[in-house]
C-alpha positions in Angstrom: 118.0 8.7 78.2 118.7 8.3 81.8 116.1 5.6 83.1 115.2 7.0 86.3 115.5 10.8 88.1 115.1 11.3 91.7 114.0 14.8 92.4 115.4 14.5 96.2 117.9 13.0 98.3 116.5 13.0 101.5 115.4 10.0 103.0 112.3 8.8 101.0 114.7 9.4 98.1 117.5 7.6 99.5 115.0 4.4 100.4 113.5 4.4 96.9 117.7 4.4 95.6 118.4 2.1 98.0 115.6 -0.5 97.0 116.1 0.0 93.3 120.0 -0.8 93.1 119.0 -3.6 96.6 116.2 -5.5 94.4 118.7 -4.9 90.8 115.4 -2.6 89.1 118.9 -0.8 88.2 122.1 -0.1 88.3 123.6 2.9 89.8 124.4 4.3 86.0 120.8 4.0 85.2 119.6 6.5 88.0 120.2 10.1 88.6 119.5 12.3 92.1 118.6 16.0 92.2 119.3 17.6 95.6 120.1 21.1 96.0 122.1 20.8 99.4 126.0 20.2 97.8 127.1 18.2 101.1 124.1 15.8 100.5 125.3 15.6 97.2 128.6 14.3 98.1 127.6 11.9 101.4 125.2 10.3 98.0 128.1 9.6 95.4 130.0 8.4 97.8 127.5 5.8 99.4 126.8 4.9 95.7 129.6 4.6 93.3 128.8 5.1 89.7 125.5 7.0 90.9 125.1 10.4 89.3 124.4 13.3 91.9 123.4 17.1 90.0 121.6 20.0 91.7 119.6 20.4 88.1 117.5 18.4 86.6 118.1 16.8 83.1 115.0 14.7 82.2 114.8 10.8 82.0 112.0 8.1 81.3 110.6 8.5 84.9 111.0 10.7 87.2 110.5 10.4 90.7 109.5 13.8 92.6 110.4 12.7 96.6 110.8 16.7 98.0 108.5 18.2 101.0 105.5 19.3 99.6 106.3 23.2 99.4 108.8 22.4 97.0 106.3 20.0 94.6 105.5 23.1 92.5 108.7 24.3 92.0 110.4 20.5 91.3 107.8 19.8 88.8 108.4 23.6 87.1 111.7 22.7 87.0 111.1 19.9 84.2 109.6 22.0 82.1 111.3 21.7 78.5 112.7 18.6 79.5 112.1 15.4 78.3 110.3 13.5 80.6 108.3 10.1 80.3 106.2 9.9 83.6 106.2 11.2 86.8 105.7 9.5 90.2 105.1 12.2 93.5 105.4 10.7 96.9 104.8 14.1 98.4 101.8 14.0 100.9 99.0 16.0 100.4 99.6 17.5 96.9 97.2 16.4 94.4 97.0 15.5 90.6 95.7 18.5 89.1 98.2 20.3 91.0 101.0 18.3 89.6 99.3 18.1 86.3 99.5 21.8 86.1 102.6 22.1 87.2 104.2 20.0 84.3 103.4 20.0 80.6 100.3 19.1 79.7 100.4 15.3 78.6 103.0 14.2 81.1 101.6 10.6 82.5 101.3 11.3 86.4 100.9 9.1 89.1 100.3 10.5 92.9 101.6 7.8 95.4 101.6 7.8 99.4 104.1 5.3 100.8 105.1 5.3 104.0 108.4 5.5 106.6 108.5 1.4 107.0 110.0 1.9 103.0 113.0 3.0 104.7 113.6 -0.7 105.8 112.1 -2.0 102.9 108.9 -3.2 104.5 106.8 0.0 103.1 103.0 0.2 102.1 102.6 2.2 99.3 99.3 3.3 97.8 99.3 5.0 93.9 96.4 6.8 91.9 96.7 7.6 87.9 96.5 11.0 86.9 94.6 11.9 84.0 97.3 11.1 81.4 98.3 7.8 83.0 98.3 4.6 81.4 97.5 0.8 83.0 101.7 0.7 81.7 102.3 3.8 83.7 101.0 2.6 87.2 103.0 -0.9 86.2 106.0 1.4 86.5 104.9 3.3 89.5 104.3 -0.7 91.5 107.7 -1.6 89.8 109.7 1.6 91.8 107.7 1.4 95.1 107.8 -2.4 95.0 111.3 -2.2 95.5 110.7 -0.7 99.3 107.5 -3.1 100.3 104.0 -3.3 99.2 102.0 -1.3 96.6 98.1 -1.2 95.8 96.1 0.5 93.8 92.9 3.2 95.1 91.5 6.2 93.6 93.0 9.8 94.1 89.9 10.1 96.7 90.7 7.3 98.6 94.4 8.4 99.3 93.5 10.6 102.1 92.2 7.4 103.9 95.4 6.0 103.1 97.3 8.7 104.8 95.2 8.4 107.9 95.8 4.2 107.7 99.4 3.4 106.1 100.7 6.8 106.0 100.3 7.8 109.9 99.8 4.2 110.9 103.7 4.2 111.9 103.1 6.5 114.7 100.3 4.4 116.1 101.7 1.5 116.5 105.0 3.1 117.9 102.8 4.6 120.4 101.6 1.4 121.2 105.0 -0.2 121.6 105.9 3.1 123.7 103.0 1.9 126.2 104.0 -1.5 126.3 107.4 -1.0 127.3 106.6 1.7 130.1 104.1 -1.0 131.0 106.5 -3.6 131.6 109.2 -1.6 133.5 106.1 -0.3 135.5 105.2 -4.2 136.5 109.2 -4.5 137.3 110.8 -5.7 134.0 114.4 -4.3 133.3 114.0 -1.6 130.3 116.4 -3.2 128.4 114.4 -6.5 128.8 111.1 -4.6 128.6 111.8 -3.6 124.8 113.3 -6.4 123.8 110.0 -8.0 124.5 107.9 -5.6 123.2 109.4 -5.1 120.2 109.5 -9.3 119.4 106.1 -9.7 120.4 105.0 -6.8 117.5 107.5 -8.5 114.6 106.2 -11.8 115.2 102.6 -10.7 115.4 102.7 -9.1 112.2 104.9 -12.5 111.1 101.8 -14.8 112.2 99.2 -12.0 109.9 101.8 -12.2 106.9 102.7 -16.4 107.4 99.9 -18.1 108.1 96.2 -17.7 106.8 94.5 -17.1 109.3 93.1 -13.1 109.9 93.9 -10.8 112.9 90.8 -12.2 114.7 91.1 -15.3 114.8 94.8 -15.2 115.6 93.4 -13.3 118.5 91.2 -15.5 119.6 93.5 -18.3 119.6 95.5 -16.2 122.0 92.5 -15.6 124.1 91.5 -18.3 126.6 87.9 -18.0 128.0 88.6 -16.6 131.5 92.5 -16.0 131.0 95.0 -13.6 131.4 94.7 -12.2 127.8 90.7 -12.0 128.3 91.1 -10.0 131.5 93.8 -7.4 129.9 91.5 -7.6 126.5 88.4 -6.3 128.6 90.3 -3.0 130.2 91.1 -1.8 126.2 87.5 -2.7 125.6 86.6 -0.8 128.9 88.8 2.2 127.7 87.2 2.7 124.1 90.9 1.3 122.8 89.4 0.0 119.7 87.2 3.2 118.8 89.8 5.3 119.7 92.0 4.0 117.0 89.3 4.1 114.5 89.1 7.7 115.4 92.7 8.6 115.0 92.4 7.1 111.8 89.6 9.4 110.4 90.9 12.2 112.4 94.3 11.8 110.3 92.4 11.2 107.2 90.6 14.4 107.4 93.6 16.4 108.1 95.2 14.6 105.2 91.8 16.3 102.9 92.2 20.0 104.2 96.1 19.7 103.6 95.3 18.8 100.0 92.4 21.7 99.8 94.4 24.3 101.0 
């Protein structure tokens, strides 16, 4: 039996191949896509020699579903009568009695909400059992996201806060790097230079969080002399509600996230 199915070749689906074959999970013979568009199909098996590329789905051990969430239903009907072990969904917003209906009855499901840092391999991943799932079956699910970054583990009702954190966080912080750069250029920094900055500054932030153990406070206070030039441009975001305003965006995200799911 084929050992993995990707139902999707779009970009999620391409990261998760990527990382799999990238971190040797598999080989290239041990996975097969499903993607309906034909000249997707061919830009795939030629990327990835020996990798099988079908428009139908066959079954396999685990099965990945990675298509917008309109199309969840109709993937997941698709695999009816087919031998399938488990199924992981990264689809946002599409929850486990959905998929649990949507396939036979006592197919291990696990609901997962990674996010677009995956395509890079520096993901964060969050995965929820469904009904039928084993401790063995969310193993898998951390083994296939792993590949891509981090994975943990929440309830199904805590993956809407995950989509309003790790799922939309992305955005946030690219909005922030937006600001810095206009910032410098507006204080007379070439572009060019401007971003190049910016951009260093945020990968060797996060570096300090992830290498060293110290927490995002106290890394900030080190930066912060009493009476310096961080402390003065630290009291405008104060000023300005910065801090509640991303706690806001957060829940506002969060909530969306829960209505999606409820409609």
């Amino acid at each position: 039996m084929t050992r993995l199915e990707v139902i999707g070749g779009g970009r999620m689906g391409e990261a998760l191949l990527g990382g799999l074959l990238n971190s040797g999970w598999a080989e290239a013979t041990d996975l097969v896509v499903v993607e309906p568009v034909a000249a997707r199909r061919t830009e795939l098996a030629d990327r990835y020699p020996g990798l099988t590329v079908t428009d139908t789905p066959g079954g396999a051990d685990g099965v990945v579903i990675a298509v917008k969430p309109g199309q969840v239903v109709e993937a997941c009907r698709a695999l009816a009568g087919l031998t399938v072990g488990r199924v992981l969904s990264i689809a946002a917003g599409v929850t486990i009695e959905r998929l649990e209906s949507s396939l036979a009855s006592d197919v291990p499901v696990v609901r997962a909400m990674p996010n677009t840092p995956a395509l890079v391999g520096a993901g964060a991943s969050a995965i929820a059992a469904g009904s039928h799932a084993s401790d063995t079956d969310l193993a898998w699910a951390e083994e296939v996201l792993g590949a891509v970054g981090i994975v943990v583990r929440v309830s199904e009702s805590q993956l809407d806060a995950v989509t309003g954190l790790s799922g939309s966080g992305p955005a946030y912080v690219f909005l922030v790097t937006e600001a810095l750069i206009e910032a410098g250029v507006l204080l007379g920094l070439p572009r060019d230079i401007s971003t190049d900055l910016t951009v260093q500054t945020l990968l060797g932030s996060a570096r300090l969080l992830v290498d060293t153990d110290d927490d995002a406070p106290t890394l900030r206070a080190a930066v912060t002399s009493p009476g310096g030039t961080t402390a003065a441009g630290l009291r405008v975001l104060e000023d300005r509600a910065t801090r509640a305003a991303f706690i806001a965006a957060v829940a506002a995200a969060s909530e969306r996230s829960a209505r999606l799911a409820a409609d």
